[in-house]
C-alpha positions in Angstrom: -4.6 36.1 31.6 -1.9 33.4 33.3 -0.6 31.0 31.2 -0.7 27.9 32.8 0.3 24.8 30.7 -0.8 22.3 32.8 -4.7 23.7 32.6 -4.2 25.2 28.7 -5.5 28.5 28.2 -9.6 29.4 27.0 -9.5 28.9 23.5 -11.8 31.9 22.7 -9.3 34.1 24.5 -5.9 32.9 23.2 -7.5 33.0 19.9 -8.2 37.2 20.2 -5.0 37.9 21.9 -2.1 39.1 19.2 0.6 36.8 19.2 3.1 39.2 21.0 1.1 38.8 24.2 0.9 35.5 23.8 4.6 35.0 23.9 4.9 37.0 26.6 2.5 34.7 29.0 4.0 32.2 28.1 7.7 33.6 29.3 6.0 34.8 31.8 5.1 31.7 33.2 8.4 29.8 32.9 9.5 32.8 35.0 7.6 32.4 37.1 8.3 29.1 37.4 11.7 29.3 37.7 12.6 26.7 35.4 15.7 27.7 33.7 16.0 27.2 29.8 18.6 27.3 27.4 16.5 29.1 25.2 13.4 30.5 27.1 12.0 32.7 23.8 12.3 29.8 21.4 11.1 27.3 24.3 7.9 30.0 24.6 7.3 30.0 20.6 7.0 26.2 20.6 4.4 26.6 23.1 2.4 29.1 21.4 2.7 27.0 18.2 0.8 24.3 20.1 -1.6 26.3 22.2 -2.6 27.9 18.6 -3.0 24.7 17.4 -4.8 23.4 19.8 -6.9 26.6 20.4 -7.8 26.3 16.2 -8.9 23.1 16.9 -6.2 21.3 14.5 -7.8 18.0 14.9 -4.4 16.0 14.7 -3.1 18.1 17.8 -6.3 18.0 20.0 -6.1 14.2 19.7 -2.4 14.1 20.5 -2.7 16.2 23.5 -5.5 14.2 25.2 -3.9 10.8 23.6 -0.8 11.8 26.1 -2.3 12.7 28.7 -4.2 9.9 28.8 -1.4 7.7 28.8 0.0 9.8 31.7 1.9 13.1 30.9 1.1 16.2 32.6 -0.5 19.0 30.2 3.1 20.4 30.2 4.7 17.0 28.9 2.1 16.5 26.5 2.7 20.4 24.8 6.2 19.7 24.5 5.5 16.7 22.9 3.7 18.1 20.0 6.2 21.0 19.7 9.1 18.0 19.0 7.0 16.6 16.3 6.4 20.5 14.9 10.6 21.2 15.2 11.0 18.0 13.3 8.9 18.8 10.5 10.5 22.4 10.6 14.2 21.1 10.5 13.2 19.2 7.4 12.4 22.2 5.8 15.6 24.1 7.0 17.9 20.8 6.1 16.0 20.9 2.5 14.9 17.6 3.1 11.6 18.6 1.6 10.8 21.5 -0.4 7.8 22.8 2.2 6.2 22.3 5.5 4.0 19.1 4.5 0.6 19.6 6.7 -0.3 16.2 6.4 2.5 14.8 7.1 2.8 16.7 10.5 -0.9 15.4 10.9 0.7 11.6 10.0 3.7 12.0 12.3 1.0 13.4 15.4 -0.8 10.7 15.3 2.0 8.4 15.5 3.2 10.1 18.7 3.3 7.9 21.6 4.0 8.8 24.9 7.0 5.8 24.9 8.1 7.6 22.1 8.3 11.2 23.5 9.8 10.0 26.6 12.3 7.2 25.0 13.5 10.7 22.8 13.2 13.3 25.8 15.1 11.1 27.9 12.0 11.4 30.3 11.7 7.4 30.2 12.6 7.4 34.3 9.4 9.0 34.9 
């Protein structure tokens, strides 16, 4: 299998592979695609934190992804998207700002996303 994150992977087949394989098509494909990262294995967990959500049908993120893209991000843009809301909630839980990761309000903050948003905070407003 090629991760491609513009097309999103089978569901049934990301689903069955162990998460170490995952990761690694994922790095795979930024390598492959030359794009040059700061970070590439964190930048490759976010993504596999959305494709799993995506592939477990998480309601929340299904809707967010398709709500993007229909608003005009690329497949890509959209993922990274949803992995910005997910390293929010996270860094609350790191900063102790609450005691736990709060499901439903990662749900809440998901469907909030815009696409204005994402790009007013990616800096991506331009395109």
């Amino acid at each position: 299998m090629a991760y491609d994150p513009l097309k999103g992977p089978d569901p049934k087949r990301w689903i069955w592979l162990n998460e170490e394989v995952r990761l690694s098509e994922v790095l795979a494909h930024h390598k492959r695609a030359k794009i040059k990262l700061p970070n590439a294995q964190l930048h490759a967990i976010m993504h596999v934190v959305v494709e799993n959500q995506v592939a477990e049908n998480f309601e929340p993120a299904v809707r967010a992804l398709a709500r993007l893209m229909g608003k005009g991000l690329d497949r890509h843009e959209a993922v990274h998207a949803i992995a910005w809301v997910f390293s929010q909630q996270v860094h609350d839980v790191i900063d102790e700002r609450v005691p736990e990761f709060d499901r439903g309000a990662y749900a809440g903050c998901l469907e909030a996303l815009t696409a204005e948003k994402w790009k007013r905070v990616s800096g991506r407003g331009d395109r």
